[in-house]
Phi, psi and omega in degrees: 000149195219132201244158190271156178307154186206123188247019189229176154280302189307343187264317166289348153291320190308312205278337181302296158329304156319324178283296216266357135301336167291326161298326188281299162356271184303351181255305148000275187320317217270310195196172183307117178234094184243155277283319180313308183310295178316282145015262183319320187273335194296331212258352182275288152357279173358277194267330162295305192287345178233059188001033156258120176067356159226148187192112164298160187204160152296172160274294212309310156003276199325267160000287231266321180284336183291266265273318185314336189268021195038041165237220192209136184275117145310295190251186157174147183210105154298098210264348186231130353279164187282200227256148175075323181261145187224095179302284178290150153261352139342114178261005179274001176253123179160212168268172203203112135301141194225111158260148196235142173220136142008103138324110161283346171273352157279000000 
């Protein structure tokens, strides 16, 4: 999950919160969401926003962490939000599959 830049902490609980409310929302909507299920994402929220044991980043972020470790984005594929919807106005924000390749220059 990739999250919108945040240059404070307050801003980075903000912004945490906000996806995952923007998430429930949309699961709300979406599919069965019952009281346990809610429970859970409310508790990820949670724990995202106050960076324990779950914790978000941007794609530069992201980047900058591949490449230091010497790898490469190949690829992303936003599997969240789908394709046509527009949750975010980020298009770097959502859920992400990622292929990583060999930095060759490293």
């Amino acid at each position: 999950m990739l999250i919108t830049k945040a240059g404070t902490p307050e801003e980075f609980a903000r912004v945490n919160a906000d996806f995952y409310r923007k998430r429930i929302d949309w699961m709300k909507e979406t599919e069965d969401m019952n009281p346990k299920k809610l429970a859970a994402w409310e508790n990820l929220c949670t724990l995202s926003a106050a960076a324990e044991d779950e914790y978000k980043v941007d794609y530069d972020y992201l980047v900058h962490d591949v490449e230091t470790a010497g790898f490469e984005i190949a690829a992303a594929t936003r599997i969240w939000p789908y394709e046509g919807e527009k949750i975010f106005e980020d298009p770097m924000v959502g859920d992400f599959l990622f292929q990583l390749s060999k930095d060759s220059t490293k």
